[in-house]
N, C-alpha and C positions, 0 to 999 in steps of 0.2 A: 745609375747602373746601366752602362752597356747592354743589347738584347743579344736573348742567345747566336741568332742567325743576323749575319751584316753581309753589306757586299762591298765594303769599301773602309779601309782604316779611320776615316772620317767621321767615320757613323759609332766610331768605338767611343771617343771621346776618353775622358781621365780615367774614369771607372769601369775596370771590368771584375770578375769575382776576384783575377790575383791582386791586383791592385786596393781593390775594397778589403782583402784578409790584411793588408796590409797596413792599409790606412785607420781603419774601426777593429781591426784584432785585439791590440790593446786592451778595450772595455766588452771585447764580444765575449763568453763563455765558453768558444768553441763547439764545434757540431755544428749541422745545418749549412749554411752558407758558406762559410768558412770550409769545410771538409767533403762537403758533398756538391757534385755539379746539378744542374736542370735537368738532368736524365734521372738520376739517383747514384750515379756512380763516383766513387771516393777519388778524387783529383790525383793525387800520388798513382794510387794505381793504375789508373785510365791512362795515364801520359809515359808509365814506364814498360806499357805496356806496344810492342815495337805495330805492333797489329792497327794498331788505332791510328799511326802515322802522327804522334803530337812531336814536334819539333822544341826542344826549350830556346824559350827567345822568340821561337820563330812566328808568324802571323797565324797559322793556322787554320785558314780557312776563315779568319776573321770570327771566327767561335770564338761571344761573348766571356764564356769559363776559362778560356785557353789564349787568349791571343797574346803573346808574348811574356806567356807566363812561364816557371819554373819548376812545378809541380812534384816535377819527379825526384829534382835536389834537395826543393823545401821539403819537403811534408806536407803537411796539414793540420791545423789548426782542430784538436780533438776537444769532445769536453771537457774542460777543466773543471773538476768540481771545488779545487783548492783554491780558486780567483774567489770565490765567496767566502769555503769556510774552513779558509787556514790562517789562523793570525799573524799577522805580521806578514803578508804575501808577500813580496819583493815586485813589484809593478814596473819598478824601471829599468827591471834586468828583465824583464819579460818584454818588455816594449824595446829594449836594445836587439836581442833576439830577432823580434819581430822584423823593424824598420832592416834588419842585415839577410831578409827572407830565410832566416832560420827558424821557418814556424815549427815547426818539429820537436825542436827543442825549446821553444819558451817556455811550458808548464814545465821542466826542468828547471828554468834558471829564474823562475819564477816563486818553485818553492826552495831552492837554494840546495838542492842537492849536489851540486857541482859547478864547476864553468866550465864553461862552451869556448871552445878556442873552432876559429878558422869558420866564414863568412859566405852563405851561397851567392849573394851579392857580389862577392870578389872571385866568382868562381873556385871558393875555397870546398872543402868537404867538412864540415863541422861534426868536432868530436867533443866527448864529455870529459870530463875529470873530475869524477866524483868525487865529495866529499866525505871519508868514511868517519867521520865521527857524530854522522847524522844517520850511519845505519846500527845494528844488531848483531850480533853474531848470525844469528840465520839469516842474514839481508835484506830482513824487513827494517822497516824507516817508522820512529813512533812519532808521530805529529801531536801537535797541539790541535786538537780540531777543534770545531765551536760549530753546534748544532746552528746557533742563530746566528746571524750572521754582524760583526761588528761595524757599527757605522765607518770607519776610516773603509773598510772596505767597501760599503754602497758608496762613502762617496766622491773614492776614488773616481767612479767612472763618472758621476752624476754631477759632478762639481764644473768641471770648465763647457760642459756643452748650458745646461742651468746657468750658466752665470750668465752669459751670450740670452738664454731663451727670457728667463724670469731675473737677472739680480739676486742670483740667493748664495750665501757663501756658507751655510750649514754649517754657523758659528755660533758661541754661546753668546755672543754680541747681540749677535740677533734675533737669534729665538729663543724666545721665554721654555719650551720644551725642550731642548737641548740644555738650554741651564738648569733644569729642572732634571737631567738624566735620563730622559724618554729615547730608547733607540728608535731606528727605522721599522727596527721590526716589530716596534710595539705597535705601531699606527699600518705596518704593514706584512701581516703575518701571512705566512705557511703553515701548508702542512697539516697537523692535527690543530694544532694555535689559530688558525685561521679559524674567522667568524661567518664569514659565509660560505654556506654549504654549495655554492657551485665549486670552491676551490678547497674546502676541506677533507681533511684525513689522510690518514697513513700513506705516505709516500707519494701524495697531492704535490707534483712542485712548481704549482703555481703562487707567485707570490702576490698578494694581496694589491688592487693596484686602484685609481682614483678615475678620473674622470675630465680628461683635457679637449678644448675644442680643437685643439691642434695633433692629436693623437688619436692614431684610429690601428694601431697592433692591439688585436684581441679586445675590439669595445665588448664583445658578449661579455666581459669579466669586468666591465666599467664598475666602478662602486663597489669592491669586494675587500674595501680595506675599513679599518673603522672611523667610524664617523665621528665630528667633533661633538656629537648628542649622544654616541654611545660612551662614552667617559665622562662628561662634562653634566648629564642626568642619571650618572649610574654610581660615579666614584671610582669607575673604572681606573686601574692603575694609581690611586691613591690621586684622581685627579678632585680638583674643587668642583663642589655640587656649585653649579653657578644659576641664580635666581633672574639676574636683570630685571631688578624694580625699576620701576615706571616705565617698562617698554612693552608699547603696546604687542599684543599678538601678532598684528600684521606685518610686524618687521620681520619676525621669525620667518612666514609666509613668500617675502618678499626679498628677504636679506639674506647670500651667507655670510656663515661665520667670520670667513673670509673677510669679509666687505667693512670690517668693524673693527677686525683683530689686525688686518695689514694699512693701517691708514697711513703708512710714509713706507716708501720700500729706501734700504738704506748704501744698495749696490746698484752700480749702473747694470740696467736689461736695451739691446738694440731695439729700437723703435721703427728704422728706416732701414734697408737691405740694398744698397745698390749697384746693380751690378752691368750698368751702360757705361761706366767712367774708371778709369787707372786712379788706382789706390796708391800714392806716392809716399805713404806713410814709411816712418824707420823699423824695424824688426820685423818683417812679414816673410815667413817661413810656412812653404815653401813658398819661390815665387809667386805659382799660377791664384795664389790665394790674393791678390792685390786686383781681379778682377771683382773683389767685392767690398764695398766701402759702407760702414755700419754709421748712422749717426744713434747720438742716446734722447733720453726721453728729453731732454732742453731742446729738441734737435739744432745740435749740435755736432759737427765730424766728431767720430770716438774711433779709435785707432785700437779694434779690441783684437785684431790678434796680435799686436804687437804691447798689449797689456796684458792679453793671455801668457804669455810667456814670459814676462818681465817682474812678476810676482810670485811671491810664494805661497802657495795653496794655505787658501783661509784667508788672505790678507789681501783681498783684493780693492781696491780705494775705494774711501765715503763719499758716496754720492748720495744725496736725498732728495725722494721725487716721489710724490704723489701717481697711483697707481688711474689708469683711466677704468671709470666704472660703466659695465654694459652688461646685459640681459644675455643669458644662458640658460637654457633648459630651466625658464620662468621664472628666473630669480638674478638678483644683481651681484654679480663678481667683481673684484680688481683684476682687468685683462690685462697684456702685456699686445698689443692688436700690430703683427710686425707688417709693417708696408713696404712692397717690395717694387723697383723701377727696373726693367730690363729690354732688352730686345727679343721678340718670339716674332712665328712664323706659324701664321695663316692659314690653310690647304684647303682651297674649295672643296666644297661638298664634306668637309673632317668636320669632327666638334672639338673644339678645344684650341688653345695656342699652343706651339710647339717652341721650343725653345733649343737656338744654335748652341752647340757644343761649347761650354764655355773655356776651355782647349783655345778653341780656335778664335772667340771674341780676346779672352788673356795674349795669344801670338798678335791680333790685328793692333792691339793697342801696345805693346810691346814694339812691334817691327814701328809703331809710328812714334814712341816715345826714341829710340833710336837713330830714328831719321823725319824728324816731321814734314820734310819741303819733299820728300821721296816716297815714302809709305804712306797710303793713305792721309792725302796733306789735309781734306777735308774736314778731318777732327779736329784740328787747328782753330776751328768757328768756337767748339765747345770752351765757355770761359766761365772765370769762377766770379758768375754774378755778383754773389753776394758778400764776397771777399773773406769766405771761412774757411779756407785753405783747400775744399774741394773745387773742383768745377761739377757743374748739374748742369742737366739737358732741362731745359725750360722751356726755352724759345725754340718759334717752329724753325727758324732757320739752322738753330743746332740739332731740335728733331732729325729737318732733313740732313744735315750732314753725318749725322750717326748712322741713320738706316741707308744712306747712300755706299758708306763703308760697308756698313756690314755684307750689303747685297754685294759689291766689289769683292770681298773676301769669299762669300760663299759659294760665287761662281766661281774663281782660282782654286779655288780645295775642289771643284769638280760637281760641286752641288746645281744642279737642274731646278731653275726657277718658276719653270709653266707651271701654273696654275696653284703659286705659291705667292704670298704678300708679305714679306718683309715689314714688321710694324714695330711702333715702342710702344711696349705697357706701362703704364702711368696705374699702380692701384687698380681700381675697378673697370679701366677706359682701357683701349688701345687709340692708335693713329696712325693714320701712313706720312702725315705732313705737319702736324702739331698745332693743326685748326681743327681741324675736322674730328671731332672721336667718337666712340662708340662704346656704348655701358658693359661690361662683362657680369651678368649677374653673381650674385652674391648672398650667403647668410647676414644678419641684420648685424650679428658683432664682428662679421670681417672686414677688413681694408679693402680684400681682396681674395676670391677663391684660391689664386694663387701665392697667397701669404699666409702663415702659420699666426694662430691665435693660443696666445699662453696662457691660464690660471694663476693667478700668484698664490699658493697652498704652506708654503714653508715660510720660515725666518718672522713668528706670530706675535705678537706685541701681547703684554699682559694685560687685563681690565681694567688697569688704573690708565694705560696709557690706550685703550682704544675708542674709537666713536662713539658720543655720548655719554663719556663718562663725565663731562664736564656738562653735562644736559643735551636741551633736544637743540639747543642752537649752534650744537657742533656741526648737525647736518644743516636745519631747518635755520639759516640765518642768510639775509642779502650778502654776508660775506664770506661764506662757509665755500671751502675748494670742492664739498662733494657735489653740489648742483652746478656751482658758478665756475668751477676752474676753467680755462680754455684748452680746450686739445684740440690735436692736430688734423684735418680734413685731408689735405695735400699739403706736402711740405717744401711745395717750391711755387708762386706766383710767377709771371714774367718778371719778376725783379729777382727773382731768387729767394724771395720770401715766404715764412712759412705762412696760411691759411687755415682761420682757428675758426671753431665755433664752442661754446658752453657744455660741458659734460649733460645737464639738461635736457638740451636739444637730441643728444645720441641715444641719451634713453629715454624720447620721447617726451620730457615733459614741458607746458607751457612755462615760457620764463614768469607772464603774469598771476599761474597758479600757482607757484614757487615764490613768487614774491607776499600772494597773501598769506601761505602759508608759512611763512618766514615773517610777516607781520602777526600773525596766530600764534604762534610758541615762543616769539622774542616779545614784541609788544603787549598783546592785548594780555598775556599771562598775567602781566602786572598792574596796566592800568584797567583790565577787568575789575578785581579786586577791589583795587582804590575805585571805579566807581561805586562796586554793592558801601562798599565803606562811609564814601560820600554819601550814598542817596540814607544809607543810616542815618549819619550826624544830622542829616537834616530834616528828616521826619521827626528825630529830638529834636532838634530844634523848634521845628514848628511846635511841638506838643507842648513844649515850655512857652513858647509865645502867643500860643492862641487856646491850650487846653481844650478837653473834647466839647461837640456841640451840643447843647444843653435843653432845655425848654428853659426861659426865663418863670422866677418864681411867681405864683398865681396865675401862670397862661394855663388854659384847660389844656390837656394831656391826653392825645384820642389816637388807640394804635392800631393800623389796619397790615394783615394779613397780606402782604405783595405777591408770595411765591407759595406754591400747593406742594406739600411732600416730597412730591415724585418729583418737584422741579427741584428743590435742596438737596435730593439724593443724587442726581446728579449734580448739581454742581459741586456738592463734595466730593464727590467721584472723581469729579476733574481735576481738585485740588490735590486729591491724594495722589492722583499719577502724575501731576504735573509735580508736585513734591520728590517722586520716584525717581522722575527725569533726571532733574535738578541733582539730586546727589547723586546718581550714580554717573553724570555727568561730569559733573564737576569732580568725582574722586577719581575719573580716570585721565583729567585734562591736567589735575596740577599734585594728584600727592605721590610721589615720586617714590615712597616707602612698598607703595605694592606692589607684588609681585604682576609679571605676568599672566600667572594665569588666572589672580585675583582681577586684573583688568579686564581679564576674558571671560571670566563670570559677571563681570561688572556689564560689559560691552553688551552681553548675550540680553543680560536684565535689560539694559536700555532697548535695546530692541524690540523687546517683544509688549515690555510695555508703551512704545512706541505706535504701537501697530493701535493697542487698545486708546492711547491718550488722540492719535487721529481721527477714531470713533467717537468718541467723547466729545470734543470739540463738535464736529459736525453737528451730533445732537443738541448740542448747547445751542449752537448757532440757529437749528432751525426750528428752536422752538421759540429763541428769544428775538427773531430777525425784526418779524413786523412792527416791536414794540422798540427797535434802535434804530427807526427812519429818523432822519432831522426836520427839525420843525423852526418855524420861524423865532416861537421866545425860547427856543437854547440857545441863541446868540446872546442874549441876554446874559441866563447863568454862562457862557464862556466868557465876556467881559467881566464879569466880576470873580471870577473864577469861582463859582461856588458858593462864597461868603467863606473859604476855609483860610482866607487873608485878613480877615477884620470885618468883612459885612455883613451887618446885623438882620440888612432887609429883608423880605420874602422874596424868596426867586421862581420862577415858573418850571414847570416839570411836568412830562407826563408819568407813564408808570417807570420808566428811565428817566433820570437827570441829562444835561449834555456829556456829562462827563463819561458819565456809565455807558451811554450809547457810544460814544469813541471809545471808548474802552474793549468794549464786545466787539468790534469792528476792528481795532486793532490786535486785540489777542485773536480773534478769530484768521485773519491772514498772517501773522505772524506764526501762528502754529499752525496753519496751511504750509507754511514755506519753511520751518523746520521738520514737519511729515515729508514733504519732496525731497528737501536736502537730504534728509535721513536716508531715506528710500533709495537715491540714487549713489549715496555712500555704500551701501550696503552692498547692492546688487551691479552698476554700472562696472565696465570692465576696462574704461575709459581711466587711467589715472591721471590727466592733467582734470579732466572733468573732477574726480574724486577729491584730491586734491585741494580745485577752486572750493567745492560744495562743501565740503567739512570747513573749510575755515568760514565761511558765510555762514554756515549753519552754526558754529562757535559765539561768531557775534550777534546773531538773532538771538539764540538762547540769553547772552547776558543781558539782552534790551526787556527780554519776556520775562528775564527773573526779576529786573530792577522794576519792573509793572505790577508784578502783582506783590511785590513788598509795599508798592504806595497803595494799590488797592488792599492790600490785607491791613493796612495801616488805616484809610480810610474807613473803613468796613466796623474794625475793631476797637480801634482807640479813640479817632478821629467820630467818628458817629457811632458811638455805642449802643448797641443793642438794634442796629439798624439790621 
């Protein structure tokens, strides 16, 4: 948007208020922008007013509101309350209106009360001819009115800029709530309907709105629409109470809903914005619009405004494409992260890049597509490396040839370059030469401060079809798209090639603590199991093969006392919380029937028995340490293992056997290093750390449970009454 005060037509650029009521009238409401100038005064009347000196057509003083606008013939652009809630609006007779600077008249021929003959565009005077079978005898007009407002008309305006932002075509195709009969205004109410009390009550008309990284109109009112846990835990709207057994708490934590329900988006959304290079494409209306060349998420050229208009609303082509996942106000989204290449302008001592009127880059590349060896022959360098029908500035040498033009143009329009630097922005970087660059800071989920970042919120897939519904190896597997898919960094090398790294990496997490834990819920899940299974069979087995140890018949029989009281009360102490472990463990790693927040009681119990089975252990350890030092004849009972293989002979011992002393020495650091892991699962804020330590703490545990099944085995069967 043009500013109010210029000193130069230059400085106006495409947009000024007449031009913007013209171009976003269409989906605006009327009022505010559209009707009123930066002063507060109503456009129509300010300009027909002879006192004020506005000239129609004429420059004006280069006043942003006015400069070659027609104020006093159009009108302006008034509230319409009938664009929301009159059914069956007429939009394309309001938008013919429009585009003919008959703002005056669109809410007329918008509700169809007449047509409009004659054009202020053509210098004409536009009059009505009304329809009288749409009035009353006393000249009132009875509408169809609709308190709430019907989807066709939200997504009238929401449809083709959405399509462009997110891929979304607010079809029953694609969203599970649209085929279900959910309007917009169920999830986004007004008024007295409205759920939160910053935008509730009588004649509140604020509508209900969500929360976009790339949206900042009215963030106080972020999050006033309902949430997918205000229906989805309540039965709100006759929605499914939805349970999600076997998912832990921490996803909920971690995860939105989002991130679960959109696992394929099924419309192209622009990935890449560029707008250093002529857009050669067919259909691009109007022209000045081919200064911006869109690629899609394959990055790929996509020719969207000449697909914008070449389809019929709702039917816009299948494209399937996995959404990029990144951190938002501490939780993980499908983003839409759009990357944008342009040329700005530097101003010592300013903050920020500035960016040429793109008026004037659309004429620079124009006057050279018309004459390349004449106009600006230097863009001639610019070639389409990678042979996908665009040309991309890459290389430094086309760098310079770009910013060489541009500065050639800027000074012919009259622009004054002291103390100004002509640069291209690459994403996060600028350059003045295409070696050299320099970081533009950035939030962690954007390309670019100067790139819009999208939520994907609509078009929701149902539980049978989203993440995890086929298990945890949906996410957690070496081949799963949500850790390992590759996105885009930069989307042009010096070869013209695009520059990837692992969705992983973007948010943060080690590829190697992804791999174990994708070794944790793929592998060990099963051959866990099958080992407690194995080490079963074969303690049967053994017991079938060697039966317990016996005294032979007529050896004297002489039993002493090893452990005092207080030392059995502890070790059954230990057994019973390491028992605790174990199941509550183990029913939160593998029985997929329970709920969340049976997990989360489960989760809470391991924990806190955790704290107490750390204690316990220590005390074990330091009361039994001095009597599990090794000694020279437990080599002995280790070569023969015991006699629990066949040998009959006497083995040497002290008040510990060899085995029992390894034993204590292995349980003891073994549940040393499941109390750490535990400990740093809990509390560290590190997730690749979290991540590694839960799945190492997963296979400690099953080494510790397979231990004391031979020791409880030993103990019990194997030496009875020992």
């Amino acid at each position: 948007m043009a500013r109010k005060k210029n000193m130069a037509p230059w400085q106006l650029g495409f947009i000024n208020s007449f031009t913007f009521t013209r171009m976003c009238g269409v989906c605006h409401p009327g009022g505010g922008p559209v009707e009123y100038d930066r002063n507060g005064n109503r456009y129509d009347k300010f300009a027909a007013d002879p006192k004020n000196g506005i000239v129609p057509g004429g420059t004006n003083n280069f006043d942003g509101d006015y400069f070659k606008s027609k104020w006093a013939q159009s009108g302006v652009l008034e509230a319409d309350c009938l664009l929301c809630h009159l059914k069956d609006y007429n939009y394309k007779k309001r938008k013919e209106q429009i585009m003919a600077f008959n703002y005056k008249w669109a809410a007329t021929a918008g509700a169809e009360f007449g047509k409009i003959r004659g054009k202020v565009i053509n210098g004409e005077i536009p009059y009505v001819i009304y329809d009288v079978s749409k009035f009353q005898k006393d000249g009132k007009v009875l509408l169809p009115l609709v308190k709430e407002v019907p989807n066709e008309n939200c997504i009238f305006c929401h449809r083709e800029s959405d399509w462009k932002k997110r891929g979304q075509s607010y079809t029953a195709r694609t969203d599970v709530h649209i085929r279900a009969g959910i309007r917009c205004v169920d999830c986004h109410p007004a008024g007295r309907n409205a759920v939160d009390p910053r935008i509730k009550g009588r004649e509140e008309h604020q509508i209900g709105k969500g929360d976009d990284p790339g949206g900042f109109v009215r963030d106080d009112l972020d999050n006033t629409m309902r949430r997918c846990e205000d229906c989805h835990n309540k039965g709100i709207l006759n929605a499914p109470i939805i349970k999600h057994p076997g998912f832990p708490p921490v996803h909920f934590k971690k995860l939105a809903c989002q991130t679960c329900h959109i696992p394929w988006r099924q419309v192209k959304a622009a990935l890449i914005q560029d707008a250093s290079v002529f857009n050669t494409g067919p259909r691009i209306w109007p022209p000045p619009k081919r200064i911006w060349s869109f690629y899609g998420p394959d990055m790929k050229p996509w020719n969207y405004y000449g697909e914008a208009h070449g389809y019929p609303e709702g039917l816009q082509p299948f494209f399937k494409f996995r959404p990029t996942l990144g951190w938002y106000k501490e939780k993980i989204y499908p983003l839409n992260r759009v990357y944008t290449r342009w040329v700005g302008i530097v101003t010592k001592g300013k903050k920020g890049i500035d960016q040429p009127l793109m008026k004037d880059i659309f004429m620079m590349w124009k006057k050279h597509m018309d004459n390349p060896d004449e106009n600006f022959p230097q863009l001639k360098k610019i070639k389409d490396d990678n042979r996908d029908g665009f040309p991309e500035v890459n290389r430094p040498e086309e760098v310079k040839a770009l910013l060489a033009s541009v500065s050639v143009m800027l000074k012919g329009n009259g622009m004054r370059l002291q103390g100004k630097t002509v640069v291209f922005v690459d994403g996060d970087r600028y350059t003045t030469n295409g070696v050299d660059w320099k970081t533009i800071p950035k939030k962690p989920y954007e390309y670019s401060p100067y790139g819009s970042v999208f939520k994907f919120d609509h078009d929701i897939c149902p539980g049978k079809n989203a993440l995890g519904a086929q298990g945890c190896t949906d996410c957690h597997s070496s081949k799963s798209d949500f850790f390992f898919r590759k996105i885009m960094v930069r989307p042009f090398d010096k070869d013209g090639k695009p520059v990837t790294e692992s969705n992983a990496h973007f948010l943060g997490y080690s590829p190697a603590a992804l791999s174990l834990m994708a070794f944790q819920l793929g592998t060990l899940k099963s051959l866990g199991y099958w080992a407690l299974f194995i080490v079963i069979v074969l303690l049967m087995l053994h017991y079938v093969m060697y039966g317990p140890k016996r005294a032979e018949p007529g050896d004297p029989v002489e039993t002493v006392s090893r452990f005092r009281t207080w030392e059995r009360i502890i070790h059954y102490s230990l057994l019973v919380l390491f028992t605790m472990q174990a199941i509550t463990g183990l029913f939160t790693f593998s029985i997929h029937s329970l709920s969340s927040d049976a997990i989360g009681r489960f989760n809470t119990v391991h924990h806190y028995v955790g704290f107490l089975f750390l204690i316990n252990i220590v005390m074990v350890f330091g009361i039994w340490v001095r009597d599990a030092f090794f000694e020279k004849f437990d080599w002995e009972w280790l070569t023969k293992v015991g006699g629990y293989l066949g040998y009959k002979g006497e083995l040497p011992a002290a008040r510990f056997n060899a085995g029992q002393k390894l034993y204590l020495w292995l349980v003891f650091f073994l549940g040393l290093f499941l109390a750490i892991t535990g400990l740093i699962d809990i509390f560290s804020s590190d997730g690749s750390l979290r991540l590694a330590v839960h799945s190492l703490h997963t296979i400690a545990a099953f080494i510790l449970i397979m231990m004391v099944m031979v020791h409880a085995y030993l103990g019990v069967l194997a030496n009875p009454g020992t």
